[in-house]
C-alpha positions as CSV (number, residue, x, y, z in Angstrom):
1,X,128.1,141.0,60.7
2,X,127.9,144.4,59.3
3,X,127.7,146.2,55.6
4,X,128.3,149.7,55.3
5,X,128.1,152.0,51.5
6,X,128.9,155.4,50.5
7,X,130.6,157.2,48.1
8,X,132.3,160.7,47.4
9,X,130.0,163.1,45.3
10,X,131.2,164.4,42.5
11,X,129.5,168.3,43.4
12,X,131.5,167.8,46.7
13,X,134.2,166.2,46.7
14,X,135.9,166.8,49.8
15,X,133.0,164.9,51.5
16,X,132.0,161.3,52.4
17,X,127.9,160.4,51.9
18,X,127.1,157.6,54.0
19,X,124.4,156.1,51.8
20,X,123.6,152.8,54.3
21,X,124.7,151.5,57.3
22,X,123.7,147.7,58.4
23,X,125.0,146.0,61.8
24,X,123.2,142.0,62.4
25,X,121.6,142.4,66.0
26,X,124.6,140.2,67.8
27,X,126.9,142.2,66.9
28,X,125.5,145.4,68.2
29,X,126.6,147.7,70.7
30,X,130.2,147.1,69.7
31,X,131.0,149.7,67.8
32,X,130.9,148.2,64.4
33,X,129.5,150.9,62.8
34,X,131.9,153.2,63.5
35,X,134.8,151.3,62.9
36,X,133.7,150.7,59.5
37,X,133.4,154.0,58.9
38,X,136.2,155.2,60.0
39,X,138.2,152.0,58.1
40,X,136.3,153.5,54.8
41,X,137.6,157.0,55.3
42,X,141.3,155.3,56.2
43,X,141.1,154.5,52.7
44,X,143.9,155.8,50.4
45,X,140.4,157.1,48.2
46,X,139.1,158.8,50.8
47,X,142.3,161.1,50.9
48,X,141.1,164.5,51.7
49,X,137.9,164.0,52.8
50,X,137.1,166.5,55.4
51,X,133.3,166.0,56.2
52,X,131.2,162.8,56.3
53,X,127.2,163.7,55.0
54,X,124.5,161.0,55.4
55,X,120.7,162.0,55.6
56,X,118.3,159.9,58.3
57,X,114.9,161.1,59.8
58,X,114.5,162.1,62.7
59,X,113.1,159.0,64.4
60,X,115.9,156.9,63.3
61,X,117.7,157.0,67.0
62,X,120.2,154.1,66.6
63,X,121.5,156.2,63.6
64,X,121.3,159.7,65.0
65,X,123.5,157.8,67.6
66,X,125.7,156.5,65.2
67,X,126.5,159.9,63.6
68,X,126.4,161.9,67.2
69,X,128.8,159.1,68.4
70,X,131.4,159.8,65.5
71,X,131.2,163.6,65.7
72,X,132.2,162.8,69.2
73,X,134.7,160.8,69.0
74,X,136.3,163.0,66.3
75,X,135.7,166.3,68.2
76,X,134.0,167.5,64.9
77,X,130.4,170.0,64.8
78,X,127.4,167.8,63.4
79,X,124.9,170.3,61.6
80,X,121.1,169.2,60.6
81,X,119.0,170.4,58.1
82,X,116.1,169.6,56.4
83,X,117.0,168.0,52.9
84,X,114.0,166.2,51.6
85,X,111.0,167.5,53.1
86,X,107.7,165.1,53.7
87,X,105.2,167.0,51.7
88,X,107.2,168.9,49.0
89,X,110.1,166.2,48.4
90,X,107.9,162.8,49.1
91,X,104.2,164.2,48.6
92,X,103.8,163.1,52.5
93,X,104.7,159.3,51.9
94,X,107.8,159.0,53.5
95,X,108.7,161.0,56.4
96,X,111.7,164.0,55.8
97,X,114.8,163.2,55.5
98,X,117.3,165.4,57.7
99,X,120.9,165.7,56.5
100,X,123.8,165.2,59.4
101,X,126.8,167.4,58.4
102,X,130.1,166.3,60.6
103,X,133.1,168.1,59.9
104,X,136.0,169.1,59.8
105,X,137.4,165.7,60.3
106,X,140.2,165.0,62.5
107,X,143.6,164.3,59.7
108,X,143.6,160.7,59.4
109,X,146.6,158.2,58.0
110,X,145.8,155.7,55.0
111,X,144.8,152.2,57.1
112,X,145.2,153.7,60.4
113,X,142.7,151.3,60.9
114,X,145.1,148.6,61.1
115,X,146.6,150.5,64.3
116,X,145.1,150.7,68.0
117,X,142.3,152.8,68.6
């Protein structure tokens, strides 16, 4: 019902890129997203981890969302900057990417998943 990837990068490693997110449409509006998110960074590898990075553009509003909803829910700041830039990063072919910033996390336990939210 849903996919999520990311990784930590290696200039950075006390972060979490959120490369893609995918939820089927039944399965929307239940918070799948996050909570596969937040099972990834429950992760014994995602151990010190203290921000989670993803870039989207700007009309991408089910991701913005997303992202807003986490830094919520976490009580964390969500900064945006422009990372890749229409015209100089894409020569105007794909619209500019902005990066969301959300951080510091909240401490979490390994597979705190498992517990009630």
């Amino acid at each position: 019902m849903g996919w999520v990837s990311g990784y930590r990068p290696p200039a950075e490693p006390d972060a979490f890129f959120v490369w893609q997110v995918a939820v089927a449409p039944a399965a929307r509006g239940a918070r799948l997203a996050h909570r596969m998110i937040e099972t990834l960074l429950d992760r014994p590898a995602a151990c010190g981890v203290s921000h989670l990075i993803t870039t989207v553009t700007a009309d991408n509003r089910p991701s913005w969302a997303l992202f807003e909803g986490l830094a919520r829910r976490w009580d964390a700041t969500l900064a945006k900057n422009a990372l890749f830039e229409r015209d100089a990063h894409f020569a105007g072919a794909h619209d500019t990417e902005w990066q969301a910033r959300i951080g510091p996390l909240p401490m979490r336990s390994p597979y705190h998943a498992d517990q009630e939210n």
